[in-house]
DRENGURO-894935 format. One record per residue (C-alpha): z, y, x. Coordinates in pm, 1 decimal. Layout:
<nodes>
<node><up>Z</up><north>Y</north><east>X</east></node>
...
</nodes>
This chain:
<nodes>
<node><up>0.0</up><north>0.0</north><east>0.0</east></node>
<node><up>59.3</up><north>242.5</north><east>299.3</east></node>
<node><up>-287.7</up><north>183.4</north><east>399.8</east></node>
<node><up>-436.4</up><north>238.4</north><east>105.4</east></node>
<node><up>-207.3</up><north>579.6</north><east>76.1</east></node>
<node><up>-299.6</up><north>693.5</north><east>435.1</east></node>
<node><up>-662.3</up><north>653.0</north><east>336.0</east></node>
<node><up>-612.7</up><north>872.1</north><east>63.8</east></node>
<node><up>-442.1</up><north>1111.6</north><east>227.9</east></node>
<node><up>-687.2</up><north>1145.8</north><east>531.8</east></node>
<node><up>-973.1</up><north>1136.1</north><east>219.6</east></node>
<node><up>-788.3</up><north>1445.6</north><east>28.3</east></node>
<node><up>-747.6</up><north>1644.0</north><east>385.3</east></node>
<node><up>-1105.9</up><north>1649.7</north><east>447.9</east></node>
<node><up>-1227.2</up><north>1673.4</north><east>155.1</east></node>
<node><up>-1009.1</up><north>2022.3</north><east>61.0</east></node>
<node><up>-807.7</up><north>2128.8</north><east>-293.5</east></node>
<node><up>-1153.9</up><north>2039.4</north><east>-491.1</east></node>
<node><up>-1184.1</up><north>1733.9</north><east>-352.5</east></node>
<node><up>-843.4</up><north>1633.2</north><east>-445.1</east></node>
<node><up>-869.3</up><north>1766.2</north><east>-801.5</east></node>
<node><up>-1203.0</up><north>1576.1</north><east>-855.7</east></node>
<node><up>-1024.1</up><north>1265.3</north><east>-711.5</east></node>
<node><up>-752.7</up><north>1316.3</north><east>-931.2</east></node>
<node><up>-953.8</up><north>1327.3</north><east>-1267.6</east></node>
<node><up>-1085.1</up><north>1070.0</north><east>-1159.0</east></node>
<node><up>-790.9</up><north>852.3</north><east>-1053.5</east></node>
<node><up>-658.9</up><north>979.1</north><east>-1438.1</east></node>
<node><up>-970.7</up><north>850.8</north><east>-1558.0</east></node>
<node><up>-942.5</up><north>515.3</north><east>-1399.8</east></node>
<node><up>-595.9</up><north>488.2</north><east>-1493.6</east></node>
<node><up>-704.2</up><north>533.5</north><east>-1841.3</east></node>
<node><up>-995.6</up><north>277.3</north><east>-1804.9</east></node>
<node><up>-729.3</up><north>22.6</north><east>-1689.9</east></node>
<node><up>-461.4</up><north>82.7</north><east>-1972.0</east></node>
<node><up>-737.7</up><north>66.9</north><east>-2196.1</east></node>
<node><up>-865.6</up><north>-247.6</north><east>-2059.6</east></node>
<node><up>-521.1</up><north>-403.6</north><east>-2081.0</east></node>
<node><up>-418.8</up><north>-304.3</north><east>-2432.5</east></node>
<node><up>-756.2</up><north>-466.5</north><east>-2578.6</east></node>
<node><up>-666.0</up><north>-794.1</north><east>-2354.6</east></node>
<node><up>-316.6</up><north>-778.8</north><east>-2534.8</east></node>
<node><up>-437.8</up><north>-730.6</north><east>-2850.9</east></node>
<node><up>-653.8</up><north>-1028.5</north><east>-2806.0</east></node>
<node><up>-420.7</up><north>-1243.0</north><east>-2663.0</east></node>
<node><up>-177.5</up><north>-1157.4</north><east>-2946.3</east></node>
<node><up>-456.7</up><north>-1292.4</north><east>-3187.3</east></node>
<node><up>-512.5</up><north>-1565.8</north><east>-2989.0</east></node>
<node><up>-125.3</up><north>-1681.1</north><east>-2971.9</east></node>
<node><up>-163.9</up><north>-1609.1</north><east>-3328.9</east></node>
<node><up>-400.1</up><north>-1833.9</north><east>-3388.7</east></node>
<node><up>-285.7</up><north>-2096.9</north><east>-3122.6</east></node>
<node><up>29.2</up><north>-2115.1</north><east>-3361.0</east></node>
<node><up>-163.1</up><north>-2148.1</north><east>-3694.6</east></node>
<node><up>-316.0</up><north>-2423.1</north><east>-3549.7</east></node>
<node><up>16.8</up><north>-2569.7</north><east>-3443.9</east></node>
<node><up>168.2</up><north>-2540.8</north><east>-3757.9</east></node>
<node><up>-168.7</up><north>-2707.8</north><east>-3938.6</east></node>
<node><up>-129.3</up><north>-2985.8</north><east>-3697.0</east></node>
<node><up>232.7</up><north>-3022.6</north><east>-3752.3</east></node>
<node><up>177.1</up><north>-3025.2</north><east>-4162.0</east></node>
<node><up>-138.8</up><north>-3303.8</north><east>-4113.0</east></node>
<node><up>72.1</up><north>-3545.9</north><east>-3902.6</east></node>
<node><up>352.5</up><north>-3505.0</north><east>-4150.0</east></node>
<node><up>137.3</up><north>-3657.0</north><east>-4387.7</east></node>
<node><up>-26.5</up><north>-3948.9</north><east>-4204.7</east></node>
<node><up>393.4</up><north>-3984.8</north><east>-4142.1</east></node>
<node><up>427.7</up><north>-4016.3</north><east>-4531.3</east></node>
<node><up>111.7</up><north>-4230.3</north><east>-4562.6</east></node>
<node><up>252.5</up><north>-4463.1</north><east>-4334.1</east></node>
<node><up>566.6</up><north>-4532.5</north><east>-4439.7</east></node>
<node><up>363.2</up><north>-4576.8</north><east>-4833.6</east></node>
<node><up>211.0</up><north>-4823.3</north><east>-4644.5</east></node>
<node><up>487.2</up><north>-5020.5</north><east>-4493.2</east></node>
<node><up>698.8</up><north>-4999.9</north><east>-4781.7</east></node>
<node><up>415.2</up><north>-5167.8</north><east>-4998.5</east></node>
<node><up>413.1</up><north>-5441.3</north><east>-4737.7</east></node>
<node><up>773.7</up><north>-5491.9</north><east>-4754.0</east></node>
<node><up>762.2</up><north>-5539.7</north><east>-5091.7</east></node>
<node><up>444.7</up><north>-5769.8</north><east>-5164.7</east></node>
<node><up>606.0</up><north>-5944.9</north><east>-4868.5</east></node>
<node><up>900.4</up><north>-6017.9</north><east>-5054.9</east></node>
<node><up>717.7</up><north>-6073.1</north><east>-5377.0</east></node>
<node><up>577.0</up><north>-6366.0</north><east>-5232.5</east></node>
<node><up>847.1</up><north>-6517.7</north><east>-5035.2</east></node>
<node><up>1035.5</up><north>-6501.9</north><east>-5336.8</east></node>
<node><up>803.2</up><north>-6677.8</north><east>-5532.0</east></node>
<node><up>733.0</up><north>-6946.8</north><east>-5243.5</east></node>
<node><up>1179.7</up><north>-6975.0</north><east>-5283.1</east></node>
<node><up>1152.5</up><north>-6994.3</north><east>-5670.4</east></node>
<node><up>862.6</up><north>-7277.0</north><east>-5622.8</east></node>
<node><up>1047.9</up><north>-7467.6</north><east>-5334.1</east></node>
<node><up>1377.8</up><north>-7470.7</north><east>-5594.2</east></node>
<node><up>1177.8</up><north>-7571.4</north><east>-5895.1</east></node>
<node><up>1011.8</up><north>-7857.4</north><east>-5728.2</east></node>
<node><up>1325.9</up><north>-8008.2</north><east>-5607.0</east></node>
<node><up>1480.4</up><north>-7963.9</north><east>-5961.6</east></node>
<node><up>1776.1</up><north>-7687.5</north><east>-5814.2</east></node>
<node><up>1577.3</up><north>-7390.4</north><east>-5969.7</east></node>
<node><up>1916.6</up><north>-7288.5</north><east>-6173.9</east></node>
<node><up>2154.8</up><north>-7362.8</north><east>-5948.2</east></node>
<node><up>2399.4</up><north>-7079.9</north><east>-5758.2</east></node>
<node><up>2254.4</up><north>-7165.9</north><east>-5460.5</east></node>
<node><up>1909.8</up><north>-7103.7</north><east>-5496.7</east></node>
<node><up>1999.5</up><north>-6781.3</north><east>-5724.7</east></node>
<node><up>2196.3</up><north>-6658.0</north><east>-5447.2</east></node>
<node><up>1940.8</up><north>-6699.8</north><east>-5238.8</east></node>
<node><up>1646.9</up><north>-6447.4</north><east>-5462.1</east></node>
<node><up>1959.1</up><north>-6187.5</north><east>-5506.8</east></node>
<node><up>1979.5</up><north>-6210.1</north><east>-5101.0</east></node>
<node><up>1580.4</up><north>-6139.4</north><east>-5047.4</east></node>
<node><up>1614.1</up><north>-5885.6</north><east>-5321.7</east></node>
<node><up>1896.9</up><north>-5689.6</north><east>-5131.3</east></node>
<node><up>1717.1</up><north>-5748.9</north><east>-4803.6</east></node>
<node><up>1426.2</up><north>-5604.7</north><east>-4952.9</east></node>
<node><up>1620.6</up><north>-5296.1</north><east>-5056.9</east></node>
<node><up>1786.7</up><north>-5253.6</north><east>-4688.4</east></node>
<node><up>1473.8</up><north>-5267.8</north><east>-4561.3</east></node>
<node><up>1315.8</up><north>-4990.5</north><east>-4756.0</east></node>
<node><up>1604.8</up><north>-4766.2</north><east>-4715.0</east></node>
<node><up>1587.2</up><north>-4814.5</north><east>-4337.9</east></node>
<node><up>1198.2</up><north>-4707.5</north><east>-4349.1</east></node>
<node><up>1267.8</up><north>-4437.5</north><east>-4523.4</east></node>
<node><up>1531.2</up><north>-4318.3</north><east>-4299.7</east></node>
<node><up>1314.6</up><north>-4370.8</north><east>-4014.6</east></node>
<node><up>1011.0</up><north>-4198.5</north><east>-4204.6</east></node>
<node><up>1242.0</up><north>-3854.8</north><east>-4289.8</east></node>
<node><up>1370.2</up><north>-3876.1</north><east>-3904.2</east></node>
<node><up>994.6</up><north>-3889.4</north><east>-3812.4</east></node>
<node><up>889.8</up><north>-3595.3</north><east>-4006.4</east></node>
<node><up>1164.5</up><north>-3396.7</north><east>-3890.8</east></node>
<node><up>1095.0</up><north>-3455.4</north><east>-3546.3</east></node>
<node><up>691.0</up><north>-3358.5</north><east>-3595.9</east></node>
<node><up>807.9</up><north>-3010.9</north><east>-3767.4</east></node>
<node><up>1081.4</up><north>-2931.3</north><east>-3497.3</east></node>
<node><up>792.7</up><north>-2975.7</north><east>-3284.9</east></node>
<node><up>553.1</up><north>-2782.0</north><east>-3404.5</east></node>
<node><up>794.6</up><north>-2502.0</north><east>-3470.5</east></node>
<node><up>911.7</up><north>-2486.1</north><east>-3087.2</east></node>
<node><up>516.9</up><north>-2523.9</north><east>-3022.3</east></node>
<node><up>479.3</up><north>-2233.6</north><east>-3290.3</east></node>
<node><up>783.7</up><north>-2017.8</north><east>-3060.6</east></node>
<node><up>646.1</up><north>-2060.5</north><east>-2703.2</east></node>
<node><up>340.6</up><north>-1920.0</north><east>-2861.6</east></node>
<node><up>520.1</up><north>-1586.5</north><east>-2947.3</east></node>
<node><up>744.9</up><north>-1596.0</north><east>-2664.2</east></node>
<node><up>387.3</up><north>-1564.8</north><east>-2456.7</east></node>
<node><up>261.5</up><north>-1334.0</north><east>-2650.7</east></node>
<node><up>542.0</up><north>-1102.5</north><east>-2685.1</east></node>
<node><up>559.4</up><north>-1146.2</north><east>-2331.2</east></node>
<node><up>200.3</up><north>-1049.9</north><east>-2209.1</east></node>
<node><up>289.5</up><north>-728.5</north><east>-2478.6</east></node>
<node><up>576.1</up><north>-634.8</north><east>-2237.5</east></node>
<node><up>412.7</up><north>-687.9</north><east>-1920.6</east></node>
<node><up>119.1</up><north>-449.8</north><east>-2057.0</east></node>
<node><up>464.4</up><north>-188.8</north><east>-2161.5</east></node>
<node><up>597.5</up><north>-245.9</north><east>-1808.9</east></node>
<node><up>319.7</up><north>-175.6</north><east>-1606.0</east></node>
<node><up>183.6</up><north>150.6</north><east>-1809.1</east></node>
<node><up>541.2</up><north>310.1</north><east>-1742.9</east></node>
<node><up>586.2</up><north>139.9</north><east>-1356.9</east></node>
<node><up>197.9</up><north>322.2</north><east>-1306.5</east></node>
<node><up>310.0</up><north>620.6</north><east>-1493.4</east></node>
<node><up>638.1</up><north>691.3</north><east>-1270.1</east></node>
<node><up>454.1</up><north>599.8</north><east>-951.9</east></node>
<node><up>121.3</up><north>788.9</north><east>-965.5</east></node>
<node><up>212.1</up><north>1032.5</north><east>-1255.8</east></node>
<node><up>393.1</up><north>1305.7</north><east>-985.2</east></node>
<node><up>134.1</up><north>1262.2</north><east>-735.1</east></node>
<node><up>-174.1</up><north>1359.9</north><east>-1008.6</east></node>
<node><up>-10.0</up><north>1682.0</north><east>-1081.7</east></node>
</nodes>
């Protein structure tokens, strides 16, 4: 940086008060340029994050579904599973005359309850599965404005750290 202000100096020395005021306009002028530049790449970054998070939350809401779809899915199995290996128990007990008995009753009431313990764990399993896919998406959804509201303040920053450094030295 001390080259760069020697340089300057030795340009402003020879080139007299006019020469320094047209360099200043001009450095103004640049400086301008630049903040310009930067608030249009903020702005469009801040639409992008925007957008970035949309599209996190859309993902989030899709894979909740295919969550829910799946656990339709495996509770239907569960249950035409245990539609047919009751059945297959019912036969078995009919064909060896005990259909009525307390033993082979308790043993439909026991794939009944299974049945039921079964579904309630999916279902657990299913909530716990959403919840997990929408925390994510939401801390997705927060880096997303923690970048952009952190590209805004770099942008602040620098236009005040430019405007107490050179602002004296254009006057």
């Amino acid at each position: 940086m001390a080259v760069f202000t020697a340089i300057g100096g030795a340009i402003l020395g020879g080139l007299g008060v006019a020469g320094a005021t047209a360099l200043g306009t001009a450095a103004v002028g640049v400086a301008a340029v630049g903040a310009t530049v930067g608030v249009v790449s903020t702005v469009k970054s801040v639409k992008k994050a925007e957008a970035a998070a949309t599209s996190a939350r859309q993902a989030t809401e899709v894979q909740i579904v295919q969550q829910q779809q799946q656990a339709i899915r495996q509770r239907r199995s569960a249950v035409r599973s245990s539609v047919i290996a009751r059945a297959q128990a019912q036969q078995a007990a009919q064909t060896r005359g005990v259909g009525t008995s307390s033993g082979a009753l308790g043993g439909l009431a026991s794939l009944s309850s299974q049945l039921g313990s079964n579904l309630g764990y999916g279902s657990m399993m299913s909530g716990l599965g959403q919840q997990f896919t929408a925390l994510s998406g939401l801390s997705a959804q927060q880096s997303a404005d923690s970048a952009k509201f952190g590209a805004i303040a770099n942008i602040g920053f620098g236009l005040a750290r430019n405007a107490i450094s050179y602002g004296p030295k254009l006057s």
